[in-house]
C-alpha positions in Angstrom: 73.3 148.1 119.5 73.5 151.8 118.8 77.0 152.5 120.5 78.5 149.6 117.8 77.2 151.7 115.0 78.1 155.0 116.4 81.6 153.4 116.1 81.1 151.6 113.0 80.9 155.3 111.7 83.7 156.7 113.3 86.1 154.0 112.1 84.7 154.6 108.8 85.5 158.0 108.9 89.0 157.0 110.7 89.6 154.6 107.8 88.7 157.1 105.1 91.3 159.7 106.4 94.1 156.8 106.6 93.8 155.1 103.0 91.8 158.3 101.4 89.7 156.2 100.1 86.5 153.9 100.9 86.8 149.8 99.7 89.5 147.8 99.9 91.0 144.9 97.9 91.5 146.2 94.1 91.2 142.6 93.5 87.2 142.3 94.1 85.7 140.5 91.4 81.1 140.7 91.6 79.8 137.2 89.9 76.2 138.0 91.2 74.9 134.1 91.1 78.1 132.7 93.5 77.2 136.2 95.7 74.0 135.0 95.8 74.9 131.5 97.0 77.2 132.5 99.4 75.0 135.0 101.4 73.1 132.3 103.2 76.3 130.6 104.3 77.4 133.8 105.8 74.1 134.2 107.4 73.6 130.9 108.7 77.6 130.7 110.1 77.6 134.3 112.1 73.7 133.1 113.5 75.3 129.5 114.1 79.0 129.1 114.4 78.5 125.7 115.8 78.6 124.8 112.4 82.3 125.4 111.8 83.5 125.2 115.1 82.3 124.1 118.8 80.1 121.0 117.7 82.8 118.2 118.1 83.7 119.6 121.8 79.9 119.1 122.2 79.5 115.7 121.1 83.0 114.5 123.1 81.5 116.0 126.3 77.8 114.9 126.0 77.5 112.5 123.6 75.5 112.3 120.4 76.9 112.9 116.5 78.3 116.9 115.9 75.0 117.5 113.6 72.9 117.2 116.5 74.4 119.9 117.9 74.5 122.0 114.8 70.8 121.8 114.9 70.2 122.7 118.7 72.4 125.5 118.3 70.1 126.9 115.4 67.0 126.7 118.0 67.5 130.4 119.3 67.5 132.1 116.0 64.7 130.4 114.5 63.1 130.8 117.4 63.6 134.7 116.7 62.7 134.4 113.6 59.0 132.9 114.5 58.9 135.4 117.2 59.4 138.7 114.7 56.9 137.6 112.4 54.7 139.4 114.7 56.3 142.7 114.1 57.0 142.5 110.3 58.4 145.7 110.1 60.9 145.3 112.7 61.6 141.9 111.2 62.0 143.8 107.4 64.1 146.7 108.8 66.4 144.9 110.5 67.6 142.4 107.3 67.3 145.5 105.0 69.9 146.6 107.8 71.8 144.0 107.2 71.9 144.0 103.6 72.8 147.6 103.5 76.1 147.2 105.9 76.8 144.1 104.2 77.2 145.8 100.7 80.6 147.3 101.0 81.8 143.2 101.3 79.6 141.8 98.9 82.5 140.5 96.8 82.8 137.8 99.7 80.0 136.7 99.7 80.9 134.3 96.4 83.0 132.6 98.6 80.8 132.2 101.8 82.1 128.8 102.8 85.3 130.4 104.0 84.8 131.3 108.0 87.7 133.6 107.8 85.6 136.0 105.9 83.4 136.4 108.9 85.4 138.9 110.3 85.0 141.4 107.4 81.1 141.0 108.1 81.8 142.5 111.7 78.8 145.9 111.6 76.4 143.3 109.6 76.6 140.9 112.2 75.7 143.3 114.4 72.1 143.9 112.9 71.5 140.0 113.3 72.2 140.3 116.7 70.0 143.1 117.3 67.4 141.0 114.9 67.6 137.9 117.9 67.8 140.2 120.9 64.8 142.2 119.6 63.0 138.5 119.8 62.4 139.0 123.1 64.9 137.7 126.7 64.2 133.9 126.3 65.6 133.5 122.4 68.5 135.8 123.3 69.3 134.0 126.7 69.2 130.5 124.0 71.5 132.2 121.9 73.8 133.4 124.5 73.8 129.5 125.7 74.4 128.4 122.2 77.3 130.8 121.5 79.2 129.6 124.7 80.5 126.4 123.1 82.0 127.6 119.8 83.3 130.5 122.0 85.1 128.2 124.1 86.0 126.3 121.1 87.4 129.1 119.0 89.8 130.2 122.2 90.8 127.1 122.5 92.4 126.6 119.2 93.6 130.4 119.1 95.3 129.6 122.2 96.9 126.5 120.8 97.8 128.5 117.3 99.3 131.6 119.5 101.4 128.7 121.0 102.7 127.4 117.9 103.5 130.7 116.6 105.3 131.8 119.2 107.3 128.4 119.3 108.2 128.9 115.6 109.0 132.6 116.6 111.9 131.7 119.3 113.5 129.2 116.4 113.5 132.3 114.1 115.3 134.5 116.8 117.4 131.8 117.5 118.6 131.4 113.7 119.0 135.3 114.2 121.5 135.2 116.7 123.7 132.0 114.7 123.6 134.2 112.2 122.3 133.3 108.9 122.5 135.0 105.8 119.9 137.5 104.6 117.5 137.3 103.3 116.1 134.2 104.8 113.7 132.5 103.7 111.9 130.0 105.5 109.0 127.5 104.5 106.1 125.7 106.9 104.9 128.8 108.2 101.3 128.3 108.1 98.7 130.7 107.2 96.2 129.1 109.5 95.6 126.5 112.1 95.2 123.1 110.6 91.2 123.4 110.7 91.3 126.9 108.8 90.0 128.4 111.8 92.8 130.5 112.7 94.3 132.5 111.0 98.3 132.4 111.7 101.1 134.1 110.7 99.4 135.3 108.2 101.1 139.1 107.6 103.5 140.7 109.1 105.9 137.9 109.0 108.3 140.6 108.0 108.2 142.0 111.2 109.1 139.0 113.8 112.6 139.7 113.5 112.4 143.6 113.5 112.6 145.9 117.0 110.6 145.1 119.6 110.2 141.5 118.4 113.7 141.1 117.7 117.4 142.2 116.7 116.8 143.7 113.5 119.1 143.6 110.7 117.8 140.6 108.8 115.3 140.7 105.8 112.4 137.4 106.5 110.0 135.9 104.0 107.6 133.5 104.2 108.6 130.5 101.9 104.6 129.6 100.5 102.1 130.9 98.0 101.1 134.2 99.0 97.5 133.3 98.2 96.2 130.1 98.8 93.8 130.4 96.0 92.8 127.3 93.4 94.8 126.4 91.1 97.8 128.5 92.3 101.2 128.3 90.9 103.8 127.3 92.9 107.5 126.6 93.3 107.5 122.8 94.1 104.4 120.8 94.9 102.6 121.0 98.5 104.4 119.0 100.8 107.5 118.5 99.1 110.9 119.8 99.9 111.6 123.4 98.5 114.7 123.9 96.7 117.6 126.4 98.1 117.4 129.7 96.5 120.9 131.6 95.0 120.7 134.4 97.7 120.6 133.9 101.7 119.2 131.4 103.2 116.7 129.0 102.7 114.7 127.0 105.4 112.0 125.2 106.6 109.9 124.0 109.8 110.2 120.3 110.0 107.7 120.3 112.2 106.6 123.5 114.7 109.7 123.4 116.8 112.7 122.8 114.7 114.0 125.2 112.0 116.4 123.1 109.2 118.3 124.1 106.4 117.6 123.3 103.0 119.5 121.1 101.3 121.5 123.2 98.5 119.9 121.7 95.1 121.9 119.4 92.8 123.6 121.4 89.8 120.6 120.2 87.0 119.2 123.2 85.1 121.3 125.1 83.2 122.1 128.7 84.4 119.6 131.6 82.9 121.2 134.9 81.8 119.2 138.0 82.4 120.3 141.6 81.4 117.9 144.7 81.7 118.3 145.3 85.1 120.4 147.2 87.3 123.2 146.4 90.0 120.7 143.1 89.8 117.5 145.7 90.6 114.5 146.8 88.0 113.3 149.8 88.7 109.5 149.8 88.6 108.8 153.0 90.4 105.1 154.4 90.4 106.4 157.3 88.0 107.9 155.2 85.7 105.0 152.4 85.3 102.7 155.4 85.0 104.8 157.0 81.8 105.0 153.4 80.7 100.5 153.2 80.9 100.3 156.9 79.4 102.7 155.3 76.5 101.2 152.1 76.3 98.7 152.6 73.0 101.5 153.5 70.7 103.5 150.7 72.3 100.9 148.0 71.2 100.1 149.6 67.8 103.7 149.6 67.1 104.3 146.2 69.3 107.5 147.9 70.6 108.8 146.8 74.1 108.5 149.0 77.2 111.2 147.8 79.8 111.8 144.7 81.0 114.2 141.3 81.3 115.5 139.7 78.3 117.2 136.5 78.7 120.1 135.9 75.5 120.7 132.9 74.1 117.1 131.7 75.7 113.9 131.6 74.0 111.7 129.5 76.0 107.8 128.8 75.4 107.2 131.0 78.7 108.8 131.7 82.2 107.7 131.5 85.7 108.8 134.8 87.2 108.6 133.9 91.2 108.3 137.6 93.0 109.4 136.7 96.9 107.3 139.2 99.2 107.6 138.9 102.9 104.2 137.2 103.6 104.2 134.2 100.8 105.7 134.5 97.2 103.8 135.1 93.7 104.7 132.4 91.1 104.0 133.6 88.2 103.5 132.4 84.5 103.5 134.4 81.4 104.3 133.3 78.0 107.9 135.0 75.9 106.7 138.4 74.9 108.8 138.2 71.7 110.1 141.7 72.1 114.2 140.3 72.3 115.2 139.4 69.0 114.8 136.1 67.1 117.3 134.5 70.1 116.7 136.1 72.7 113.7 135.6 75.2 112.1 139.0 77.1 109.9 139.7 79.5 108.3 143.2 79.0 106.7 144.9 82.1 103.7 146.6 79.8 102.7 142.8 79.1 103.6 141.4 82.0 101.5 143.7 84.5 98.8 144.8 82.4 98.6 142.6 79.3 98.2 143.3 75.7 94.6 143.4 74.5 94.4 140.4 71.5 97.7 139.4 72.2 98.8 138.6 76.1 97.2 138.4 79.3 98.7 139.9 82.3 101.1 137.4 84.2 99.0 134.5 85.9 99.3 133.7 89.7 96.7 130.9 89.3 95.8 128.8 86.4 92.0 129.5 87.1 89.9 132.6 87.6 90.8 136.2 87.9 94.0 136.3 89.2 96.9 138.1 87.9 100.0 139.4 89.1 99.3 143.2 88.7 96.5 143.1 91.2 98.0 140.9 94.1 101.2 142.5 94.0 99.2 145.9 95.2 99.1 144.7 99.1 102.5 143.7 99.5 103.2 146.6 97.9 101.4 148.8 100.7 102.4 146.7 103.6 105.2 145.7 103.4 108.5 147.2 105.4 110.5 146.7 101.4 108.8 146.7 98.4 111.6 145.9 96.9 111.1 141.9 96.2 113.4 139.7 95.7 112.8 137.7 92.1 113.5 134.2 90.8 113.4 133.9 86.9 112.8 130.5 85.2 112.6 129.8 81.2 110.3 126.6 80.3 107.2 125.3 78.9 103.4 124.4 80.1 103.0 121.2 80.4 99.2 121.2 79.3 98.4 117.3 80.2 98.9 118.2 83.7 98.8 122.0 84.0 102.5 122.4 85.5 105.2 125.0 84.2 108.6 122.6 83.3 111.6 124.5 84.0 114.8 124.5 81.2 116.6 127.1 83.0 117.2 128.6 86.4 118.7 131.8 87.1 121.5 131.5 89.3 121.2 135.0 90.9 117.9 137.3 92.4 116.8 140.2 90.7 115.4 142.6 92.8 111.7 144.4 91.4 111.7 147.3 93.4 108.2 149.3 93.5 107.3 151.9 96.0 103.8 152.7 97.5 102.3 154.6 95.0 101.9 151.2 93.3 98.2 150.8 94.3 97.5 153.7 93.5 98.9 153.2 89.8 96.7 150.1 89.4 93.5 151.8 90.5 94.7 154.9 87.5 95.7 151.9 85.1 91.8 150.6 85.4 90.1 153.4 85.5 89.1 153.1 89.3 
């Protein structure tokens, strides 16, 4: 296995001079007991990927319930396993190996269920292998055997996802060329096959209908939660119709072949007035958030307002501030900041990306856990072609009996938040990282 660590190292070093950095997601949270419950997962689904995928195909072509299979196919590594307990040292070096490489992704470890964090586990896997092949030719010829099914398996359903994608690609160009208004935004693209084994469409949706893939000229984004985390916000619930948005167009796959328009939404909620922006853009430019942190003490003593929205006339309980990037959007909830006068509602960026301490939270993109606005808005801010996103602000309340935001008021107009891509590099300042 020598020649996969030699590269292993020079993509490290590669990687280093792109990003300047080592590590990755800035939103890496270490619980040590659910990273220590995950690791054996991981273990036992790169040794025995029949367990996630391969063992139906098994039992449809030879008969006998999927477990069965689950349990042949972990013959050839515990076969290993017996046969390095002779050479305990070998046996020793090898997991300390794989401990080692594992360490720069031990964050996803806590969630070692998930098979689509394999991929990040690509050099540790490599130790395992040499772990098996090490065993001697017969448990490595098993394991060969064992892998064939769950390689045949996983092509299989990449094959049909590819399919799918490229189906729901030709729709896209095809809306292109009846022109549409920009941007468009378009619901039922998936993340992933339906058995999570694929990932689909995942990023980069931005760039289907950009040169070579296609005319250019139009603006796409993915109508769906940018994270499918628990408990995360969204703009209507899973399954149900989305709503037309007041800029573009707005549409959705009624099934993997045809692209619809969405029906424009009854006149209901009363229209939400915003001032503080700009020609309808907020400028939150790297150099401006970063004078807005260096000022942010004396802002909190004084509890004096940064920059931000305020809504007049409207003083709601909270808003859901909806940030459209081009792979999935980022509902957001935070509470009125008070900072607008005794009628009007605001929405201050200090609070809403950062937080007060005793006072706010940064704005939430799930109900539960972690996960706040100011860290997952630092990849779209990096990879996308235009970080400038398209906004949707709501006034409302929390429902607490069943954990849903209840709109009041809809703005009738986008607001554009336009960052740049310095923006990660403000949140690593911002927390001291």
């Amino acid at each position: 296995t020598w020649s996969l660590w030699a590269l292993g190292l020079v993509y490290v070093g590669f990687r280093f001079a792109v990003l300047g950095r080592f590590g990755g997601y800035l939103d890496a949270h270490y619980d040590l007991l659910a990273m220590a419950s995950g690791l054996p997962a991981i273990v036992a689904n790169a040794l025995v990927p029949m367990r996630w995928s391969g063992a139906d195909l098994a039992a449809a072509a030879a008969g006998g319930p999927p477990a069965l299979w689950c349990w042949l196919a972990a013959l050839p590594p515990g076969l290993a396993a017996l046969a390095l307990l002779r050479t305990p040292r070998r046996l020793l070096a090898g997991l300390g190996l794989f401990l080692v490489a594992s360490a720069p992704m031990a964050a996803f470890c806590a969630d070692g269920a998930n098979v689509h964090n394999l991929r990040y586990f690509y050099l540790p896997t490599v130790a395992l292998a040499g772990l098996v092949a090490g065993a001697g030719r017969f448990p490595t010829a098993l394991a060969l055997l064992a892998l064939l099914l769950p390689f045949l398996a996983m092509r299989t359903e990449q094959h049909a996802a590819d399919r799918q994608s490229a189906t729901m690609h030709r729709a896209l160009l095809q809306q292109a060329e009846d022109g549409a208004p920009s941007p468009r935004f378009v619901a039922g693209l998936p993340h992933a096959n339906a058995a999570g084994s694929v990932v689909q469409l995942h990023f980069g949706v931005d760039r289907m209908l950009q040169p070579p893939f296609g005319p250019g000229g139009a603006r796409l984004c993915a109508l769906r939660p940018l994270a499918e985390v628990p408990g995360a916000v969204r703009l209507s619930p899973p399954g149900e119709l989305p709503f037309a948005l007041p800029a573009g167009s707005t549409w959705w796959f009624t099934d993997s072949t045809v692209l619809a328009p969405v029906p424009a939404a009854p006149p209901g909620l009363p229209d939400l007035p915003i001032e503080g922006d700009s020609d309808s853009v907020l400028d939150l430019s790297s150099p401006r958030l970063l004078a807005m942190a260096l000022a942010s003490a004396d802002l909190w003593r004084q509890a004096a307002p940064s920059f931000g929205l305020r809504t007049p006339g409207v003083r709601p309980q909270g808003y859901r501030v909806t940030i459209f990037t081009a792979n999935g959007y980022l509902a957001c909830l935070c509470f009125d900041h008070g900072l607008g006068g005794p009628n009007d509602g605001s929405i201050d960026v200090l609070r809403f990306l950062a937080g007060e301490p005793g006072r706010f939270e940064p704005a939430r993109v799930a109900l539960a856990g972690p996960h706040f606005v100011g860290d997952a808005l630092a990849v779209p801010a990096t990879i996308d072609l235009d970080p400038t996103f398209p906004v949707l602000v709501e006034a409302g309340s929390f429902d607490a009996a069943t954990a849903r935001f209840v709109p009041t008021h809809r703005a009738r107009r986008l607001i554009g938040f336009r960052f740049d891509r310095g923006y990660a590099a403000w949140v690593r300042a911002v927390q001291g990282r």
